[in-house]
Backbone as JSON Lines, residues from 0, in Angstrom:
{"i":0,"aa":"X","n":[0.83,-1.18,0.0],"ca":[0.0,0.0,0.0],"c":[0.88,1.25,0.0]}
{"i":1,"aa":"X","n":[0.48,2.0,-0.62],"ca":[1.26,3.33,-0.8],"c":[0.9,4.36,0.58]}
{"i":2,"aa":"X","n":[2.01,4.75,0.58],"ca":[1.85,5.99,1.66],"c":[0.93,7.42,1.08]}
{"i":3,"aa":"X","n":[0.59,8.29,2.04],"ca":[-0.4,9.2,1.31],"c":[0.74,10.33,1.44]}
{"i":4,"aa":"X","n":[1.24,11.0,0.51],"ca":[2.89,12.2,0.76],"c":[2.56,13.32,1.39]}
{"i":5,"aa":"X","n":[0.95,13.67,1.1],"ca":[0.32,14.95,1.82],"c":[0.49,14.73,2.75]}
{"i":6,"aa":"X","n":[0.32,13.46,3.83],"ca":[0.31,13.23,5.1],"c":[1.78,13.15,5.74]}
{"i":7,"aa":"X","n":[2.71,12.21,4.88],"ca":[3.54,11.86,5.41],"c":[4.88,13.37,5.35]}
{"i":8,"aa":"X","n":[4.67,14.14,4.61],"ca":[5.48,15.2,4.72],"c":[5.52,16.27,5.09]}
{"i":9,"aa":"X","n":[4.11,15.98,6.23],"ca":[3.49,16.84,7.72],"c":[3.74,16.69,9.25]}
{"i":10,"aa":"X","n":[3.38,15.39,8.9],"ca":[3.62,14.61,10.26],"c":[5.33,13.59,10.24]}
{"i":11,"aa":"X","n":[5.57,13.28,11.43],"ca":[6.59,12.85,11.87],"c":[6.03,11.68,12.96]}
{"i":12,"aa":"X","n":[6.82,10.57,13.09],"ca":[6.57,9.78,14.02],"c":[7.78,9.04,14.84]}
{"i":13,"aa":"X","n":[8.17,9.66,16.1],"ca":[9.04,9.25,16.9],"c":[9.49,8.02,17.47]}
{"i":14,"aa":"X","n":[10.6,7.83,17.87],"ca":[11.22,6.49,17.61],"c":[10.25,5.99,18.64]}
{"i":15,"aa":"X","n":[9.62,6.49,19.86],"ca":[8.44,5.46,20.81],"c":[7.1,5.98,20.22]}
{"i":16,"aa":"X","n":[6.94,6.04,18.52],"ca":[5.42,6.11,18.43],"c":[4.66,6.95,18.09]}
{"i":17,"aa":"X","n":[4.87,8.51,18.62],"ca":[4.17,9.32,18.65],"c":[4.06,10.27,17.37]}
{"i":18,"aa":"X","n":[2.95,10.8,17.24],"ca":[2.65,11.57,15.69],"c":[2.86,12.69,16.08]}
{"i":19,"aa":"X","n":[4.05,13.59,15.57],"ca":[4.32,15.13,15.95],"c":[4.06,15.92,14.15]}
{"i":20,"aa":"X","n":[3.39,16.67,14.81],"ca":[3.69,17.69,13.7],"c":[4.26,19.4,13.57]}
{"i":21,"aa":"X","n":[4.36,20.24,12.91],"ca":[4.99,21.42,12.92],"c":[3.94,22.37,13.36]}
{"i":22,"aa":"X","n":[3.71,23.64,14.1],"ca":[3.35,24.55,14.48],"c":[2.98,25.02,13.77]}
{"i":23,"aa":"X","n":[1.49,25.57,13.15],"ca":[1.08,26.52,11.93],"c":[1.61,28.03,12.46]}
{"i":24,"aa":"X","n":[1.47,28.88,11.8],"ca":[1.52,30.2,11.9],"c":[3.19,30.63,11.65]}
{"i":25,"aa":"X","n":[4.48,30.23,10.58],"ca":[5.87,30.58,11.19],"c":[6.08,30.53,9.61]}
{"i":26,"aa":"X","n":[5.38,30.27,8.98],"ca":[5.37,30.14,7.18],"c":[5.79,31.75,6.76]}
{"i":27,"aa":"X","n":[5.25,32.71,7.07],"ca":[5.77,34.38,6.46],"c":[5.12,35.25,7.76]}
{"i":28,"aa":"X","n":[5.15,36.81,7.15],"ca":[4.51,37.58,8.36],"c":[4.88,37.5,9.98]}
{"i":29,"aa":"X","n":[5.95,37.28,9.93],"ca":[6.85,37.18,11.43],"c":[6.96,38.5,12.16]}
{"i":30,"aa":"X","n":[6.33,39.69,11.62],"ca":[7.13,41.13,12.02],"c":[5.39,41.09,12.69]}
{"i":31,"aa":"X","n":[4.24,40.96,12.48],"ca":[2.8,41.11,12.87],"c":[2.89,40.52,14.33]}
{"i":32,"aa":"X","n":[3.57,39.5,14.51],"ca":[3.76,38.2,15.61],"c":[4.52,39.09,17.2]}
{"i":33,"aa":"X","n":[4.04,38.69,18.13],"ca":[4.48,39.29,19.46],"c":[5.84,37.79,19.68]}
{"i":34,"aa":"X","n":[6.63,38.43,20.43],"ca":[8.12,37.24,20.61],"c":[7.3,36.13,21.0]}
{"i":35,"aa":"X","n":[6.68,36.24,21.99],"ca":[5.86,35.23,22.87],"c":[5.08,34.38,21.79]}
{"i":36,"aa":"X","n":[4.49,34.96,20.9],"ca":[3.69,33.7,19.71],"c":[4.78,33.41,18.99]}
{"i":37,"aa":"X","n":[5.82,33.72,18.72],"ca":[6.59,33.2,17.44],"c":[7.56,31.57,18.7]}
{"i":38,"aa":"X","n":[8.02,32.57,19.84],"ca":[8.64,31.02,20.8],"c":[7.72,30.0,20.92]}
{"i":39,"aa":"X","n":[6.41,30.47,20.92],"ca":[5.05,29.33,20.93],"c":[5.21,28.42,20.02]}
{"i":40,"aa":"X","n":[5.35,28.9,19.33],"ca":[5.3,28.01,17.85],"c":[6.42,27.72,17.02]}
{"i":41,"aa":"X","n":[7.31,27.82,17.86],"ca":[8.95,26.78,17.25],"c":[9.04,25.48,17.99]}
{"i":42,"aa":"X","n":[8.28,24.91,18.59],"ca":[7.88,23.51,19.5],"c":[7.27,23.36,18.08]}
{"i":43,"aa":"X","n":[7.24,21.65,18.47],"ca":[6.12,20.47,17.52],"c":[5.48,20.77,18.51]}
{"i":44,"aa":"X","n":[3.84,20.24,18.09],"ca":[2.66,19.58,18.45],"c":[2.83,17.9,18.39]}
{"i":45,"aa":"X","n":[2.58,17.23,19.39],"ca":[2.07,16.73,18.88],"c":[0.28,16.12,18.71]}
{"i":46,"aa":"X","n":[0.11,15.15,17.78],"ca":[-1.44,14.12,17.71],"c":[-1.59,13.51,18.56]}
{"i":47,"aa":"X","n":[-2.5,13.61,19.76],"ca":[-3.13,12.12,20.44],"c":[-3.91,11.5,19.97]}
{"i":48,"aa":"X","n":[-4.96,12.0,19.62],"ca":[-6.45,11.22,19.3],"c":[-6.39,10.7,17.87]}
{"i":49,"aa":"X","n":[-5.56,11.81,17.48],"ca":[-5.47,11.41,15.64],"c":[-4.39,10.16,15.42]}
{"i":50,"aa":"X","n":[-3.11,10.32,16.35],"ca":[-2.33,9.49,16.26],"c":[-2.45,7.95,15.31]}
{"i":51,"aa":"X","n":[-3.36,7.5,15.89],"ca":[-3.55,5.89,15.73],"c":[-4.53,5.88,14.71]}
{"i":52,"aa":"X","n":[-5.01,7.15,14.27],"ca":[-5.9,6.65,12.72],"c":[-4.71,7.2,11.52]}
{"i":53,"aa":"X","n":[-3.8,8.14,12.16],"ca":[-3.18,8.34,10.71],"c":[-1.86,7.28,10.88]}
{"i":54,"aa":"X","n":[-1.29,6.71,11.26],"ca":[-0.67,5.51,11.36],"c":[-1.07,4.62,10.4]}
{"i":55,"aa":"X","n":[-2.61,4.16,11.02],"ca":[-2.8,2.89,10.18],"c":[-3.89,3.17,9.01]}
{"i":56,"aa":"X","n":[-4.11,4.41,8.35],"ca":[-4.84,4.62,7.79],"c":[-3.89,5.11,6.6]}
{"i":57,"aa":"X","n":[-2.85,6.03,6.85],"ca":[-2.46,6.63,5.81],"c":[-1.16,6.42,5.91]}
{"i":58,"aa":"X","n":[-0.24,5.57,7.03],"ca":[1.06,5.38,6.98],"c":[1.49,3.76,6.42]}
């Protein structure tokens, strides 16, 4: 089965499992942003609930 690339070149999955993905909002427009939202959002997120359907659904 093929992997889905939309998915897989979003998400990340760590060596114990877990589905991380990248922080929206850091794409352009950085000068609008207070310091405090731009440090917010240089962390991953990660998926709990979604975790285990995009695994076995689309990985």
């Amino acid at each position: 089965m093929k992997n889905r690339k939309s998915i897989s070149k979003r998400i990340k999955i760590t060596k114990t499992g877990k589905v991380v993905r990248r922080s929206m909002g850091l794409g352009h427009s950085r000068g609008n942003k207070s310091t405090t939202q731009k440090m917010r959002r240089r962390s991953s997120r990660d998926l709990r609930t979604l975790g285990k359907i995009i695994k076995k659904k689309y990985l």
